[in-house]
C-alpha positions in Angstrom: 2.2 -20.8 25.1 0.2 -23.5 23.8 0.0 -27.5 24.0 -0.5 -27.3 20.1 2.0 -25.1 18.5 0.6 -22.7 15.2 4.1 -24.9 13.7 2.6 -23.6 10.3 3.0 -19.8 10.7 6.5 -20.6 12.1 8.1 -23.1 9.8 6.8 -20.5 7.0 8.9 -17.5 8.2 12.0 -19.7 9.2 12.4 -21.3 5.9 11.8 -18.3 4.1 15.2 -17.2 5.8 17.5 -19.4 4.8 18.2 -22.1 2.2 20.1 -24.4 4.2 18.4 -26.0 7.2 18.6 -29.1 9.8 21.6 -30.2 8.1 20.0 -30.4 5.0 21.8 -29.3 2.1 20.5 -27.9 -2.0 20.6 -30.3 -4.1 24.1 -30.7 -6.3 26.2 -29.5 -2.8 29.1 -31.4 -2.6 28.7 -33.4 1.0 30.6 -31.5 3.8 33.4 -32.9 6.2 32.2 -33.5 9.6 30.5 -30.0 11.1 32.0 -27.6 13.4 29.2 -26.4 15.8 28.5 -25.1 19.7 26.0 -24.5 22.0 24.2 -21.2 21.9 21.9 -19.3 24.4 19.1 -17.4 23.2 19.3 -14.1 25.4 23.0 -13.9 24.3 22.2 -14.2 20.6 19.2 -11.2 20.9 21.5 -8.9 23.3 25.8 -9.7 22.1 26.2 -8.9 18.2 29.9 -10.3 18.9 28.8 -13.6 20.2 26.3 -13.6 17.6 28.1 -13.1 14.6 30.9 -15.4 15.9 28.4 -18.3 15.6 27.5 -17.4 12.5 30.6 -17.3 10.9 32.2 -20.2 12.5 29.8 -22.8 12.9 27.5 -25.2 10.7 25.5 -26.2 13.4 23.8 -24.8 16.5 21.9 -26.5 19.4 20.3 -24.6 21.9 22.3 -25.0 25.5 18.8 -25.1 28.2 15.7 -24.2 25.7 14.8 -27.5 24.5 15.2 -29.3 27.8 11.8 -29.8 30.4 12.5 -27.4 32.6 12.6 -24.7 30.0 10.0 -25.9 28.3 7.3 -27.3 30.3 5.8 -24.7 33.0 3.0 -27.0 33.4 1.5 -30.5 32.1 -0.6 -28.6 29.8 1.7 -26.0 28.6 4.2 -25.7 26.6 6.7 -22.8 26.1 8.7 -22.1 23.1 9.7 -19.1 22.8 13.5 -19.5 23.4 13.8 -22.4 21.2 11.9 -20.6 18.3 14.3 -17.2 18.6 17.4 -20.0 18.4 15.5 -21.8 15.3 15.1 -18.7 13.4 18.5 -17.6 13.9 19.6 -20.6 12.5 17.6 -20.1 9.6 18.7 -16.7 8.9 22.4 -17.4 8.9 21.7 -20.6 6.7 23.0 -23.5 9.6 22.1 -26.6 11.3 20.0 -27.4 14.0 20.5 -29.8 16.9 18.0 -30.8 19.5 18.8 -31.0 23.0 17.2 -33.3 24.8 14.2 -35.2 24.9 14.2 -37.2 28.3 17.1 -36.5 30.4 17.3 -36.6 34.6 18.4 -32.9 34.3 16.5 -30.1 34.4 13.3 -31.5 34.8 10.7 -29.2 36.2 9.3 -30.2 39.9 5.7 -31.4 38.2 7.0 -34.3 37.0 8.1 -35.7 40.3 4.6 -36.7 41.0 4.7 -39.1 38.2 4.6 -42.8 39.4 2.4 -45.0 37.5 3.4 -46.5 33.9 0.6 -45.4 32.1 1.2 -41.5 33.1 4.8 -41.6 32.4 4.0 -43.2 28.8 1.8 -40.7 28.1 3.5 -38.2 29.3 7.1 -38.7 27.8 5.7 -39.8 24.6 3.4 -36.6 24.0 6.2 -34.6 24.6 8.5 -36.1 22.0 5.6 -35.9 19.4 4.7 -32.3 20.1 8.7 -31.4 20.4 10.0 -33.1 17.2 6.6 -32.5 15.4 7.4 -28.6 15.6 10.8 -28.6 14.2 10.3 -31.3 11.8 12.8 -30.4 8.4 14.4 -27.7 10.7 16.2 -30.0 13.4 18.3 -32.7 11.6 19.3 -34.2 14.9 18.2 -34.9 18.5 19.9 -36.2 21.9 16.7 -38.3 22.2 18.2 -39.8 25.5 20.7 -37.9 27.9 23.1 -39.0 30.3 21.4 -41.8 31.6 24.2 -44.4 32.8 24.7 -43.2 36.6 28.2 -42.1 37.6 28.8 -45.2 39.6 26.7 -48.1 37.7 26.4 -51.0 40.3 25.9 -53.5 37.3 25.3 -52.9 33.7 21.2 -52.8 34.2 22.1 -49.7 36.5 20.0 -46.1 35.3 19.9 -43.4 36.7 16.9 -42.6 38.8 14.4 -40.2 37.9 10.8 -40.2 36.8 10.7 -41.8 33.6 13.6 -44.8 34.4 11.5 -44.9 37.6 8.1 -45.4 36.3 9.2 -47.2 32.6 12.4 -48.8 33.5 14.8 -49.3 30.6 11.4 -49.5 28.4 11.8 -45.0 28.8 14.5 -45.2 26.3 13.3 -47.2 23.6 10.0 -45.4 24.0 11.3 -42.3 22.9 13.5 -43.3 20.2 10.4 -44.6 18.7 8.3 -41.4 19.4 10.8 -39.2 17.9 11.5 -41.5 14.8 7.9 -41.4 14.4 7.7 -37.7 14.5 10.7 -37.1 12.3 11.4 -40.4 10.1 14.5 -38.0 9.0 15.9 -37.1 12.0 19.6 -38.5 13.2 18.8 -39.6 16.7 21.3 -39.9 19.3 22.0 -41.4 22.7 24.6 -38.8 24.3 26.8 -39.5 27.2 29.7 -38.1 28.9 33.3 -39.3 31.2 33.5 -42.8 28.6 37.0 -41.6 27.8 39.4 -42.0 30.8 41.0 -44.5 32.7 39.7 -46.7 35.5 37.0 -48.7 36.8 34.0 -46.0 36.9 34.4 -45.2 33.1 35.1 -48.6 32.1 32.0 -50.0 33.9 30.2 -46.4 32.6 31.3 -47.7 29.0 29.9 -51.3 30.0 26.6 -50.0 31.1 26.3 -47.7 27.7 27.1 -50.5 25.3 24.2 -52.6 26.9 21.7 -49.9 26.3 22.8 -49.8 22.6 22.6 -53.7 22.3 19.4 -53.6 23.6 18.2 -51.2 21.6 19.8 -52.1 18.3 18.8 -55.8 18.4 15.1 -54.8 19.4 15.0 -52.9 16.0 14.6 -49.2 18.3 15.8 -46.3 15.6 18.7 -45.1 16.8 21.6 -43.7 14.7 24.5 -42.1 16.5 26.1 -42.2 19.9 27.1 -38.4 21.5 30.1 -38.4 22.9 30.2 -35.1 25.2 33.4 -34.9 26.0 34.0 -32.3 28.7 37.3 -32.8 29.5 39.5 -33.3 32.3 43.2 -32.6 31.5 44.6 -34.2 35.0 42.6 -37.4 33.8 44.3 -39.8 31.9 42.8 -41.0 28.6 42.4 -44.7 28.0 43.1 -45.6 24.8 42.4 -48.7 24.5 39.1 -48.4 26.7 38.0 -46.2 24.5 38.8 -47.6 21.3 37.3 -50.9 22.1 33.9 -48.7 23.2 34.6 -46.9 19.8 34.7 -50.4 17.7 31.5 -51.9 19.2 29.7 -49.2 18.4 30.4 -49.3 14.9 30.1 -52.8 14.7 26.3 -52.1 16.1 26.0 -49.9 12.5 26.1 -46.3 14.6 28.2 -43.3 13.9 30.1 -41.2 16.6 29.4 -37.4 17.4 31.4 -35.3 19.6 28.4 -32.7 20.8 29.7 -31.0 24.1 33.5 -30.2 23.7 35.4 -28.1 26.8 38.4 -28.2 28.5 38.2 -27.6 32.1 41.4 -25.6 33.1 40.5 -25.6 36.1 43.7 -27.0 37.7 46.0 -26.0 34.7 48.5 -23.0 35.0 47.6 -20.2 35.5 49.3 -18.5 32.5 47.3 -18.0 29.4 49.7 -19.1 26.9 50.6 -22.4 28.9 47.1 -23.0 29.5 45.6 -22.5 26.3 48.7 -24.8 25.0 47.3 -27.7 27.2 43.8 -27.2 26.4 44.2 -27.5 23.2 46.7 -30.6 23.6 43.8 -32.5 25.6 41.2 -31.9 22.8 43.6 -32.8 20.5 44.5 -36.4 22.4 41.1 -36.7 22.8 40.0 -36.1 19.0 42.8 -38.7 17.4 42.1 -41.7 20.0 38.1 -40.6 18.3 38.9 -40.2 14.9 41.6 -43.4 14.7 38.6 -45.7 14.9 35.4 -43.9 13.9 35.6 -40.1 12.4 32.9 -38.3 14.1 30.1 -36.6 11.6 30.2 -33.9 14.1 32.1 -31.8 16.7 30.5 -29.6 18.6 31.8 -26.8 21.7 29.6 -26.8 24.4 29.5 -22.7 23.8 31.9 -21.1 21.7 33.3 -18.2 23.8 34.9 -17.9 27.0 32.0 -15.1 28.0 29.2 -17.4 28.2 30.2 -20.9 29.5 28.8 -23.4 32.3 32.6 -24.1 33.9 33.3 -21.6 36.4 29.8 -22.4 37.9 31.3 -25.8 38.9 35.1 -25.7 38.4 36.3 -22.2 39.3 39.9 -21.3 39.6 41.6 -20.9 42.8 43.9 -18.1 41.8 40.4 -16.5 40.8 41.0 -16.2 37.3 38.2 -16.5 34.3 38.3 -20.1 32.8 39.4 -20.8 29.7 37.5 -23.9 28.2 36.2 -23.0 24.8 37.8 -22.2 20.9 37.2 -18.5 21.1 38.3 -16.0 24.5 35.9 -13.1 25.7 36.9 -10.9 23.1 35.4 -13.6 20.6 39.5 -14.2 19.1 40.2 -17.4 18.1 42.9 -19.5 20.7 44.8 -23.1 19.8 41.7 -24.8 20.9 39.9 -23.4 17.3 42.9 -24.5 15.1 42.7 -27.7 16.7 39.0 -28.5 16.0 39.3 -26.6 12.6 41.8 -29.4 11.6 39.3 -32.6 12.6 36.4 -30.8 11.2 38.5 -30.1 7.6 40.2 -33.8 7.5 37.2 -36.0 8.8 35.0 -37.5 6.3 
């Protein structure tokens, strides 16, 4: 562990591995349909040859699920730890796929340090050091980042609202631009994305969640801030009801600001669905599709991506468990790494999208 990384030794041996990396493609490849790709954990990748060779047959893209966040990263304000992220990094190399960062400054998983930072100065510093260091390492290997996570708070009181935690606290909304410009400076070619979840249903939390979102992108696209997508994560709720127009309108705004769409967390919560595999597989898969064709109807997205690929290693039954005790169903592939009507469904977006 060390505040500057030997990024030499290790962009070396990854890019000896593969010829295909961050998205990038060899020169004369015809340009792909939008990318199919989930969230992976390192541990799983070392220790499950199943899970692991499910990813690399399946997907185009990776992002690491916790290693690239604060908490996993940041032990101290002097050290830095990348040892998970690198073991995802060089898997991705080896198997010839994308990489996705995930994420840069997010209320989330922040380690207990960084509660002690109150004055501007610090948290400039700080946050913008970070970035640099981060993006600086994987530079040519990570063709996208969620710069800025989640930070419209589930109840915004007017469309100014943030959620509060150090860096919104210290910087205001000044936190976001700040490191959209850090990370463009780090990597001019990164895609970088502002990612954000419950935009998609109906009522007056999502629509004034969808309010508060499209002002931070006004802001920052008519104060020149380099920004280039917006993340839609899309963990969904199949007893929610979608709002089509809500969303579309959100949808056509965006573009008209000159930014793409991404789908980057993909799930179906079953938790209140049937308890019968076949009839809750069947609804899963008829919420994602809903959910991709009020997306794609207005702007295609460049990427969809599961949060996890396989029922055996996902974040749902940690909040949403069953109450007839059975495992949760949320993602393309059950525990036995066989494909369900969740897979067929993003295998047809991902094949008809431009």
């Amino acid at each position: 562990m060390q505040l500057q990384p030997d990024r030499r030794s290790f962009m070396a041996g990854a890019f000896s591995s593969a010829a295909v990396l961050g998205g990038c493609r060899p020169a004369g490849a015809a340009a792909p349909t939008a990318a199919y790709g989930c969230a992976v954990r390192a541990d799983m990748l070392d220790r499950d040859r199943a899970y692991a060779a499910a990813v690399a047959s399946r997907c185009r893209t990776v992002v690491p699920e916790s290693a690239l966040k604060w908490l996993d990263l940041r032990p101290s304000p002097d050290r830095f730890d990348f040892a998970n992220a690198d073991r995802i990094a060089a898997f991705a190399a080896r198997h010839g796929l994308g990489l996705r960062g995930h994420t840069l400054a997010w209320y989330g998983a922040m380690p207990a340090w960084t509660e002690a930072v109150t004055a501007r100065a610090e948290a400039q510093r700080l946050l913008t050091d970070h970035i640099e260091t981060v993006v600086s390492r994987y530079r040519g290997l990570i063709g996208s980042w969620d710069v800025v996570n989640e930070p419209i708070p589930d109840q915004p009181a007017s469309r100014d609202d943030l959620r509060p935690f150090a860096w919104s606290r210290a910087l205001g909304l000044d936190y976001i631009s700040l490191a959209f410009r850090a990370a463009a400076a780090a990597d001019p070619a990164a895609r970088l994305v502002l990612n954000e979840y419950d935009l998609e249903y109906l009522g007056e939390r999502y629509a004034a969640r969808r309010a508060g979102l499209l002002h931070v992108l006004r802001r920052l696209v008519d104060g020149g801030v380099p920004i280039h997508a917006v993340g839609l994560q899309a963990h969904l709720m199949p007893d929610r009801p979608l709002d089509r127009d809500g969303l579309q309108t959100f949808l056509r705004e965006v573009r008209a600001m000159g930014l793409n769409v991404m789908v980057t967390e993909l799930d179906v919560v079953d938790a209140t669905l049937p308890g019968d595999v076949a009839q809750r597989d069947a609804r899963v898969a008829a919420s994602a599709q809903a959910f991709l064709t009020l997306v794609a109807e207005v702007s295609p997205p460049t990427d969809i991506l599961t949060w996890g690929i396989s029922d055996r290693y996902t974040w749902v039954p940690m909040y949403f468990t069953r109450s007839d005790g059975l495992p949760n169903r949320p993602l393309p592939l059950d525990a036995d790494m066989n494909p369900k009507p969740l897979m067929a469904v993003i295998e047809r977006f991902t094949r008809a999208s431009p």
